[in-house]
C-alpha positions in Angstrom: 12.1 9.3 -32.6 9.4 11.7 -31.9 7.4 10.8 -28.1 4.5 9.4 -30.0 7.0 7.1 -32.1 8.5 5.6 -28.6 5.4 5.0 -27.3 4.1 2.9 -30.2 7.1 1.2 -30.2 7.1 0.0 -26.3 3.6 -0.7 -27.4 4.2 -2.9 -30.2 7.2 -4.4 -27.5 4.9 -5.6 -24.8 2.6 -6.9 -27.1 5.3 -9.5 -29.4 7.2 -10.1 -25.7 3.9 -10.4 -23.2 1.3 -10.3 -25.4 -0.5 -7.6 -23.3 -2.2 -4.5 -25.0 -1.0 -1.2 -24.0 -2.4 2.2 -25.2 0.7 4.4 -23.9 0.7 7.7 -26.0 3.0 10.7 -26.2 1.2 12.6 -23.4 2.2 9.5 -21.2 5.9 9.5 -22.5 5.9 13.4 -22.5 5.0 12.8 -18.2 8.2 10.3 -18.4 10.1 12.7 -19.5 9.5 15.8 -17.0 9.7 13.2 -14.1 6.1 13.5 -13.6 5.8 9.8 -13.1 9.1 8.5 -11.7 8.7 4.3 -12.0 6.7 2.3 -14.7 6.2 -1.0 -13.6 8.3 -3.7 -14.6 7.7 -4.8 -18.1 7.0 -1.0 -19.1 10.6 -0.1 -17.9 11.8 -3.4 -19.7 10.2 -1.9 -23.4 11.8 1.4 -22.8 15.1 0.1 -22.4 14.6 -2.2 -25.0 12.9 0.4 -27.5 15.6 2.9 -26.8 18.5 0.6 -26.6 20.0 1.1 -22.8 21.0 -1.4 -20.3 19.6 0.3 -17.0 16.8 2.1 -15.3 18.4 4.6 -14.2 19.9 5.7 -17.8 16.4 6.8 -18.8 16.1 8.4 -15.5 14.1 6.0 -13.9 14.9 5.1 -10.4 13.0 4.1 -6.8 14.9 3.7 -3.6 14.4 0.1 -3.0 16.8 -1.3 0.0 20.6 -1.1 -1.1 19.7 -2.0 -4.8 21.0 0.9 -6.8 24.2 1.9 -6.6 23.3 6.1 -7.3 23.1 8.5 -4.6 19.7 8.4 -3.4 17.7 10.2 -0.7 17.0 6.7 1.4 20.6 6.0 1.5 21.9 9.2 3.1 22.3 9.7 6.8 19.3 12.2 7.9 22.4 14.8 8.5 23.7 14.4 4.2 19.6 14.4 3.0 19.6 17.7 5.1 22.8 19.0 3.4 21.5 18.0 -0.1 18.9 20.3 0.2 20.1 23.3 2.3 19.2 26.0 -0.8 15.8 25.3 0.9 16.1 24.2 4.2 15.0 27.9 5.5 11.7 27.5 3.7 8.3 26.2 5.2 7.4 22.8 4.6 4.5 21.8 2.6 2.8 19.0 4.3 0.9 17.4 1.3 -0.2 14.1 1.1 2.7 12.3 2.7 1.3 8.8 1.6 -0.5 9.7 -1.6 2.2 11.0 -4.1 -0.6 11.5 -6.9 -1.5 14.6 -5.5 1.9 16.1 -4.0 5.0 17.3 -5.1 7.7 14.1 -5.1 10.6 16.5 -3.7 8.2 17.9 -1.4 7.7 14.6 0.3 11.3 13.8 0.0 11.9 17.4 1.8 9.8 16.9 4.5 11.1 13.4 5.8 14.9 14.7 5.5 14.2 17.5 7.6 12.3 15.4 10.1 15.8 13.1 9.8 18.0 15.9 10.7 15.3 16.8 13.8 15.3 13.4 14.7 19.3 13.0 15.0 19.4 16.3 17.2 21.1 15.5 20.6 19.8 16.7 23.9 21.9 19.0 25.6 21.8 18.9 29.6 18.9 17.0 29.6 16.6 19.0 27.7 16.5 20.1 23.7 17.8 23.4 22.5 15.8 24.5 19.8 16.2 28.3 20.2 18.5 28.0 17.4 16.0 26.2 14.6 12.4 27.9 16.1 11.1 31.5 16.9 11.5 32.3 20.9 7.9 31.6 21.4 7.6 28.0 19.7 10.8 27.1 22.1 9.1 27.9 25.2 6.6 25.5 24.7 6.6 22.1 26.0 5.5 18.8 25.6 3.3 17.2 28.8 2.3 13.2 29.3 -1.2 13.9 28.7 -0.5 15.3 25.3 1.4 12.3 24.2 -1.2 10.1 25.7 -3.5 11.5 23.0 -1.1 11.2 19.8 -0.2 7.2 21.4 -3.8 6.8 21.1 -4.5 8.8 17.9 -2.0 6.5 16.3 -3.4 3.1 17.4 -6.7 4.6 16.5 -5.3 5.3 12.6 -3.6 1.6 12.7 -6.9 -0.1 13.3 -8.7 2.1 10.6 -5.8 1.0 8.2 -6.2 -3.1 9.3 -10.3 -2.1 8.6 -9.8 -0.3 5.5 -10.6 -1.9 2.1 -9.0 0.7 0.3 -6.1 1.4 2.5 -5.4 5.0 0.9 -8.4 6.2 2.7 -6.8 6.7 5.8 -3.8 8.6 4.2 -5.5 12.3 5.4 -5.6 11.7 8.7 -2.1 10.1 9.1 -0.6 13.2 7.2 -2.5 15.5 9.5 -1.0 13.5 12.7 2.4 13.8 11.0 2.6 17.0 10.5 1.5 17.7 14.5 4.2 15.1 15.4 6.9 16.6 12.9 5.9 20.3 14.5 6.2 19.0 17.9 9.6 18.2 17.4 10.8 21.6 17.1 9.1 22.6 21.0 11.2 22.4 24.0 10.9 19.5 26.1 13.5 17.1 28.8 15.7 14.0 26.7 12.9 11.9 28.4 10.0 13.4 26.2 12.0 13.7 23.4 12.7 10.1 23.5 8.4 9.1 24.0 8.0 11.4 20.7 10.8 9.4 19.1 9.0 6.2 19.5 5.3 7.6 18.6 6.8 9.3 15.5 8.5 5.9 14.7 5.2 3.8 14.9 3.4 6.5 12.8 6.6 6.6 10.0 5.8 2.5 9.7 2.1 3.4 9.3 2.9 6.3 6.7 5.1 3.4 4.9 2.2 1.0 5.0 -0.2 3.1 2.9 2.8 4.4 0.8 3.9 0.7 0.1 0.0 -0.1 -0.4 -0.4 2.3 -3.7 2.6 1.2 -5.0 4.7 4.3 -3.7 8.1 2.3 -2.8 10.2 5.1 -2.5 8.5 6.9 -0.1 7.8 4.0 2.0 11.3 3.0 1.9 12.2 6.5 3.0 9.5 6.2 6.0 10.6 3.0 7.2 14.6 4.7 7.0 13.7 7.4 9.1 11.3 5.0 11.3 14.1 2.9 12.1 16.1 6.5 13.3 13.5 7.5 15.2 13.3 4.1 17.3 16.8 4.3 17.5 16.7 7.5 19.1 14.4 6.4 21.8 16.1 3.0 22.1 12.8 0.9 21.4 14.4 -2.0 19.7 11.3 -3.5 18.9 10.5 -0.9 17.0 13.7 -0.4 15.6 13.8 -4.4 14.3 10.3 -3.8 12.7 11.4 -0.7 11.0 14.2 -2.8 9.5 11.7 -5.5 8.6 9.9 -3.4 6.5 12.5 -1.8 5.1 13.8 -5.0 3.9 10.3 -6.5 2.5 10.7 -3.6 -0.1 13.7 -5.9 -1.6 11.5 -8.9 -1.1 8.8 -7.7 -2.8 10.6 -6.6 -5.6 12.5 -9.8 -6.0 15.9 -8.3 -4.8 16.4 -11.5 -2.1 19.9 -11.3 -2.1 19.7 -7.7 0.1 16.6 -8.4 1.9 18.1 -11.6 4.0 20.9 -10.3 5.5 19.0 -6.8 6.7 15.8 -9.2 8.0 18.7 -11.3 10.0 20.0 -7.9 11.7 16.4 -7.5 12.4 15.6 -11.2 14.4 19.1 -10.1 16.5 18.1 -6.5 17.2 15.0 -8.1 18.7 16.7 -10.2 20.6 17.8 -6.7 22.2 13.6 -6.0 23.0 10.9 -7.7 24.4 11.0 -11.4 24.7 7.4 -11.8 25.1 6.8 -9.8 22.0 6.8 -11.5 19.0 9.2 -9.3 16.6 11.7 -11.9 15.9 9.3 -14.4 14.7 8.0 -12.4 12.2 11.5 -11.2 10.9 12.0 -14.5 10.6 8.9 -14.9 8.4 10.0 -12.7 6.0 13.9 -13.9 6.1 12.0 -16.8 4.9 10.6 -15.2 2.2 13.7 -13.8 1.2 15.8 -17.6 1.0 12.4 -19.1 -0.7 13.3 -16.5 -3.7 16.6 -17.1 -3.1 16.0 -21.4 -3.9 17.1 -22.4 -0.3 14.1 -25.0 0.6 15.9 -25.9 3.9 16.7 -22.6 5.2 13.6 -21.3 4.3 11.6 -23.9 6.6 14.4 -23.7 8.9 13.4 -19.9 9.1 9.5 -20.8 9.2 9.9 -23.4 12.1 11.5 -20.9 13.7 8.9 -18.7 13.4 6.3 -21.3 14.3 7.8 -20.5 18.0 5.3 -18.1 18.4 2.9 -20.2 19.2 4.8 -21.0 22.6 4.4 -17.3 23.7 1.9 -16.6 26.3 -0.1 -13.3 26.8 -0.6 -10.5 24.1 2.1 -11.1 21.6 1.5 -8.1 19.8 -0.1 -4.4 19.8 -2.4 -4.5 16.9 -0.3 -1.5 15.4 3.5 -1.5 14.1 3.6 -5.2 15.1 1.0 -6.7 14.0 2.2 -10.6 13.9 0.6 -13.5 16.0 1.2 -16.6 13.8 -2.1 -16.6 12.5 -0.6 -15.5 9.0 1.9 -18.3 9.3 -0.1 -20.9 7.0 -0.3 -17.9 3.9 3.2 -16.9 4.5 4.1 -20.6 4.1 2.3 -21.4 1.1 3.4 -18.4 -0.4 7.2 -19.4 -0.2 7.0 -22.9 -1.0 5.2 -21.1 -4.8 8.3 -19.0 -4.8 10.2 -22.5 -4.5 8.0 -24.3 -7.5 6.8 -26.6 -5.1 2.8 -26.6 -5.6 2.7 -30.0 -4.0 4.2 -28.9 -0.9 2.0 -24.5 -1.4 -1.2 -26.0 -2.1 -2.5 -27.8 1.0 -0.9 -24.9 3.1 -2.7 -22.4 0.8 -6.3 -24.2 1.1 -6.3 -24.4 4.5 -5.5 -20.8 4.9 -8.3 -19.5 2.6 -10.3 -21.0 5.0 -9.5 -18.8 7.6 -11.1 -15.4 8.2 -8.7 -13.0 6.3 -8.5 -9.2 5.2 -9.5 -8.4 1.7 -5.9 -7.8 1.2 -4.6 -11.2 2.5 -7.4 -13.1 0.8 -6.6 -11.9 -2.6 -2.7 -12.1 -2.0 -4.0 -16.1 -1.2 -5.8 -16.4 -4.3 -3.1 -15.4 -6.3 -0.7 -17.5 -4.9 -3.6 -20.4 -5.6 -3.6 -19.4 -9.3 0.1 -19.5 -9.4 -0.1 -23.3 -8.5 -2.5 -23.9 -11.4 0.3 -22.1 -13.5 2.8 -24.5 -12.0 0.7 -27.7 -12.6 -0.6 -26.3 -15.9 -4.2 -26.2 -14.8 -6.0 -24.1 -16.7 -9.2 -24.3 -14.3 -7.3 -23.4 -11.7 -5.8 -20.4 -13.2 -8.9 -19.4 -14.4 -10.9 -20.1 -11.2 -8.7 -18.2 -9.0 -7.2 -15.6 -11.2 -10.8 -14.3 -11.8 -11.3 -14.5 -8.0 -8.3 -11.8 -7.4 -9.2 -9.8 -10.1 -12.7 -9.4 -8.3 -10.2 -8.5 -5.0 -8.4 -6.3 -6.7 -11.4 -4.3 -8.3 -13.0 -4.3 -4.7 -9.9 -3.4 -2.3 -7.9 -0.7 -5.1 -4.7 -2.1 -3.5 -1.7 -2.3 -4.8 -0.5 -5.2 -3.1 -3.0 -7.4 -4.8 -2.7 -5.6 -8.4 1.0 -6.4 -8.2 0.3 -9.8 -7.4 -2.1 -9.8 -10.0 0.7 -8.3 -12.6 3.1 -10.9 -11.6 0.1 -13.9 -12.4 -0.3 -12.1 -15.9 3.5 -12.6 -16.9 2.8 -16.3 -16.7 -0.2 -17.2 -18.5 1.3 -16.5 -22.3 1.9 -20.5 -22.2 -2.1 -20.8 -21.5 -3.8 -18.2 -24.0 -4.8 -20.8 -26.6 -7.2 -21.3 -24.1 -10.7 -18.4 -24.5 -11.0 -18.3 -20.7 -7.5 -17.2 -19.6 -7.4 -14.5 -22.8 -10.3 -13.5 -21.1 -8.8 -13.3 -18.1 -5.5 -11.6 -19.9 -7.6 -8.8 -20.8 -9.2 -8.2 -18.1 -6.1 -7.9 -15.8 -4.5 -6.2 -18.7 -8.0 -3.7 -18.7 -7.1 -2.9 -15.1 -3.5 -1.9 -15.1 -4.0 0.1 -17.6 -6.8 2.0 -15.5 -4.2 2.0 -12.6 -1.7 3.3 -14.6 
């Protein structure tokens, strides 16, 4: 089949199995091909394997590094010291620090390079209490060192870049400045300094890897978030902030949740709630692993464990004082009624998501979170058949989605279109069909 033939085919696929209009061409199939685009979305993968007759992904040479789910070597499932050995032919070369957490306008390997490398640094042990790095940098770079005051600033550049990220409607905007503060961190970690500095780097490089993988995860970029929230959970381990560490871990493991691979994500999210245990009782870091976990045994059709994990949660509420920093852990129970509404759709129980969802639209909520609500609303309407309600709230996230440009809210959006084929005798949700359909094809 020539490219143009394979893309009219996957065409005419997702149109007789979805009944969504595509417009793929052989420019887009040609991209495929040279690895220029790595990971279709769902149902696009699902054509190609049925238009070309495989049983996996990865046989067309599609793959993302999403938790433990594939079974091939890849980059997030090496230690730092084997991703450093995989690409030794250019280990002596400079880094290019692109875009770290917008992959449209960077070299994939490049990325993938870059974070090894900053592994490998990371795992370097400290010597007599201080770093050795006359054998990786130039005589003059190892006679620097770091001071306090100089980490004082990065601590507070990189709450700074978490609160424009919360801010943000578009979260990609902030994606310059956190691959500028990157790149000083990663640098730093070639100047001499004592085992104590070192460690104080480890942890600010480790809350900045988590924001990295928050705008990466954001536009849809799994694989580099997951390889972010790997080498975040390193870098905390190196500096023994199990806090940290446990929301690395969390975040990590979300990847599986949001991607419907439970069976992984629950066991990782339980290391997680006892690695806290390890940190600060008065933070709240176990509570929200346990938020996710029950996120995890909702897709996984435990009811009881999942509000056995929620209650659980709910324990926030008896914490006293600051509970969290605003930055890497961000959790304070006020996200508790969405999170709970949201599981109990995943369970098919709209009686039970409804209520919960209702009263957390009335809240105050993010542009992100109140589209990621409205979705799960319209997914009740799909569960009780109610067209109105599909149509009244599916139009309200596609107005998010359109206004915020994240990808959070356009997957959620993606997964609402793959149930409304039972609905489109009705004009209003073919309407709304095409619009959604209208927009992926725009982010695509």
């Amino acid at each position: 089949m020539s490219r143009q033939e394979v893309a009219e085919a996957v065409n005419a696929y997702l149109w007789h199995t979805y009944r969504t209009r595509t417009s793929l061409d052989a420019n887009h199939v040609g991209k495929l091909e040279r690895g220029e685009h790595r990971w279709p979305k769902t149902t696009t993968r699902e054509a190609f394997r049925a238009v070309l007759k495989v049983a996996r992904d990865v046989d067309l040479g599609f793959y993302i590094t999403r938790g433990q789910r594939h079974t091939d070597d890849v980059p997030h499932l090496m230690s730092p010291g084997q991703a450093l050995a995989a690409t030794h032919d250019q280990a002596g070369e400079s880094p290019t620090y692109g875009e770290i957490t917008h992959t449209g306008d960077m070299n994939r390997r490049e990325l993938l390079r870059l974070l090894s490398l900053t592994g490998a640094l990371l795992a370097a042990p400290a010597h007599g209490g201080q770093l050795d790095w006359a054998r990786i940098a130039s005589p003059k770079d190892g006679t620097k060192r770091l001071d306090p005051a100089t980490l004082d600033v990065y601590e507070g550049l990189n709450a700074h870049l978490w609160a424009a990220f919360g801010a943000a409607e578009s979260k990609m905007t902030v994606s310059p400045l956190v691959n500028r503060q990157f790149a000083t961190l990663a640098a730093n970690l070639r100047r001499s300094h004592t085992a104590q500095m070192h460690r104080r780097l480890c942890r600010i490089i480790a809350d900045l890897l988590q924001l990295a993988g928050e705008v990466a995860f954001d536009t849809n970029a799994y694989s580099e978030a997951a390889h972010c929230y790997t080498l975040a959970a390193a870098a905390a381990r190196e500096a023994a902030a199990y806090d940290l560490w446990a929301c690395a871990m969390v975040r990590h493991a979300f990847i599986s949740v949001y991607e419907r691979d439970f069976r992984h994500a629950a066991p990782m999210l339980e290391a997680a709630a006892d690695l806290a245990r390890n940190g600060d009782s008065a933070l709240s870091t176990r509570h929200w692993a346990h938020t996710v976990r029950a996120q995890a045994l909702a897709g996984l059709g435990d009811l009881r464990g999942c509000q056995q994990a929620l209650d659980r949660a709910e324990d926030v509420n008896q914490l006293s004082g600051r509970v969290h920093n605003g930055g890497w852990l961000r959790f304070d129970g006020s996200r508790l009624a969405e999170e709970r509404g949201a599981c109990y759709v995943e369970l098919g129980r709209p009686d039970l998501a409804e209520p919960v969802l209702s009263g957390a639209l009335s809240q105050k909520l993010s542009v992100r979170r109140r589209g990621t609500v409205l979705a799960d609303l319209a997914m009740v309407g799909v569960q009780r058949s109610d067209v109105y309600q599909i149509v009244l709230y599916g139009s309200a996230v596609l107005d998010t989605a359109r206004q915020s440009d994240s990808g959070v809210v356009g997957a959620k959006l993606h997964r609402l279109q793959q149930h409304l084929y039972p609905f489109l005798a009705d004009r209003h949700v073919q309407h709304l069909n095409s619009q959604i359909a209208a927009l992926t094809r725009a982010a695509d």
